[in-house]
C-alpha positions as CSV (number, residue, x, y, z in Angstrom):
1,X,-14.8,3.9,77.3
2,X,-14.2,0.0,78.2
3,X,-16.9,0.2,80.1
4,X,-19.4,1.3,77.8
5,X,-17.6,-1.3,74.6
6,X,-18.1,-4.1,77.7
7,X,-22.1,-2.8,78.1
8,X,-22.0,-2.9,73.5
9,X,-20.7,-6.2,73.4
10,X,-22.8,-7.9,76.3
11,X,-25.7,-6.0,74.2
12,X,-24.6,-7.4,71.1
13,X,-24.1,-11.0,72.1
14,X,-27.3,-10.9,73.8
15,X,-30.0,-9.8,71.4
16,X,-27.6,-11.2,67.9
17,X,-27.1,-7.8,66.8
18,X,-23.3,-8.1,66.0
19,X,-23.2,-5.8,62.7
20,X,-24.6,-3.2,64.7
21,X,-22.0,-3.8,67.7
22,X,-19.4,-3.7,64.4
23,X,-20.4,-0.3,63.0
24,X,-21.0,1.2,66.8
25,X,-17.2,-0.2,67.6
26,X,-15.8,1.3,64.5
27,X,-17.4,4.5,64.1
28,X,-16.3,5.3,68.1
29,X,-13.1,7.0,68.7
30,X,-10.2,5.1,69.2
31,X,-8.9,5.3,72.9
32,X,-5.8,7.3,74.0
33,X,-4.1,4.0,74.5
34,X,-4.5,2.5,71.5
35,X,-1.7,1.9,69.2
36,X,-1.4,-0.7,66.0
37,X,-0.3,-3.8,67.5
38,X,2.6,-4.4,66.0
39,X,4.3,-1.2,68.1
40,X,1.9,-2.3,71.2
41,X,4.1,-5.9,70.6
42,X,7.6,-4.1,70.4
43,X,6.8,-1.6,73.4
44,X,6.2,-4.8,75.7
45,X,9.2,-6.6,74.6
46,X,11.0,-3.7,75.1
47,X,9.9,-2.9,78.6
48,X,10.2,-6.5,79.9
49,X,13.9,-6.3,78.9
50,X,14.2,-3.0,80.5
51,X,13.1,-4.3,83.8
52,X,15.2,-7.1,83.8
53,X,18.4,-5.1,82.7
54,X,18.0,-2.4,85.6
55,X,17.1,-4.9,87.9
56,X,13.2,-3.9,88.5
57,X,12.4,-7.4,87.5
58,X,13.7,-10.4,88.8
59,X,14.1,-13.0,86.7
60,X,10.4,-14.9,88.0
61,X,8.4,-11.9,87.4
62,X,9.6,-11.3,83.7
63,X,9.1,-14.9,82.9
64,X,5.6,-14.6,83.9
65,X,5.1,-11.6,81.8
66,X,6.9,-13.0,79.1
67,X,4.3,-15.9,79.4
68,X,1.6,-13.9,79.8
69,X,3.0,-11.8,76.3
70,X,3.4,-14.9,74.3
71,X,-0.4,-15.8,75.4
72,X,-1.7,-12.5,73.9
73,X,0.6,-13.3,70.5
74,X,-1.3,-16.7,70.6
75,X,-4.3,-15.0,70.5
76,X,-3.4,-12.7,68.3
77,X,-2.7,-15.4,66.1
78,X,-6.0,-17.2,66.5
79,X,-7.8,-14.2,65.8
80,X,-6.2,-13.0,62.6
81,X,-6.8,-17.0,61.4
82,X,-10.5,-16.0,60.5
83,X,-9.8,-11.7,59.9
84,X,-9.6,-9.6,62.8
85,X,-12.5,-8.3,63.6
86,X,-13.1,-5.1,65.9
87,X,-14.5,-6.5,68.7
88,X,-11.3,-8.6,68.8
89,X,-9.1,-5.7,67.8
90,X,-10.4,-3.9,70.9
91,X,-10.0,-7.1,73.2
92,X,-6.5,-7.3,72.3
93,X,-6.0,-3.6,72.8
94,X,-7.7,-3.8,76.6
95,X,-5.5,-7.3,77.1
96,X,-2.3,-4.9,76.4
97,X,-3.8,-2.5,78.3
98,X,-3.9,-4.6,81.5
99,X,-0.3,-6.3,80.7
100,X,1.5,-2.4,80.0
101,X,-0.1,-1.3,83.5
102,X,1.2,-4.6,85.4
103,X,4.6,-4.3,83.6
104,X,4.0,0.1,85.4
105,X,3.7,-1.8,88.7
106,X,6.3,-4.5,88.5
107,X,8.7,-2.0,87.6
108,X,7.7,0.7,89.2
109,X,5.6,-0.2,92.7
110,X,6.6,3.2,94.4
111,X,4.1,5.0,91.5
112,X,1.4,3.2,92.3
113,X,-0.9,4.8,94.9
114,X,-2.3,2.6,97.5
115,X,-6.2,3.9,98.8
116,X,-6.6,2.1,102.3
117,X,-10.2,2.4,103.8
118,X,-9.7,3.9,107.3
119,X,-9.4,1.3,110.1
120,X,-12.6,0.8,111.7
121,X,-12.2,1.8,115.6
């Protein structure tokens, strides 16, 4: 599904035809991972402070998630300045995306499979 928004928006910004890309984006289904923002913003929060109270984050690691949380707030921010538009709605969705499934592997590394390519003999 990113995939294909990605291919819409490099479309879009290529040939001008962003009220197109608008009514493509919003007449799409959402994704299974999307939820408001405001409950993507306390589910972060939340799972930063888990990590650090059962020790699966030190304290370096949350910091940089923190950071990287109060960046996507910033942008947040920014983008509701002018009206939040869907393209932005869905870069902030795919931003938590990335930041929920690195908070999954900093708190949880054994659940992440590892695929190693066969050593060459």
């Amino acid at each position: 599904m990113r995939t294909l928004t990605s291919a819409l928006v490099a479309v879009a910004l290529a040939s001008g035809s962003i009220p197109a890309l608008a009514q493509t984006l919003t007449t799409q289904a959402a994704p299974a991972s999307w939820k408001p923002l405001n409950q993507r913003q306390d589910d972060v929060a939340a799972a930063i402070a888990n990590g650090v109270d059962s020790g699966a984050l030190s304290d370096a690691t949350a910091q940089g998630l923190r950071d990287q949380f109060k960046g996507l707030l910033n942008l947040e921010d920014d983008y509701r300045k002018t009206g939040l538009t869907p393209s932005q709605q869905a870069d902030l969705q795919a931003r938590y995306d990335t930041l929920e499934a690195r908070i999954q592997v900093d708190t949880h590394p054994a659940s992440v499979e590892v695929r190693r390519r066969p050593a060459d003999d």
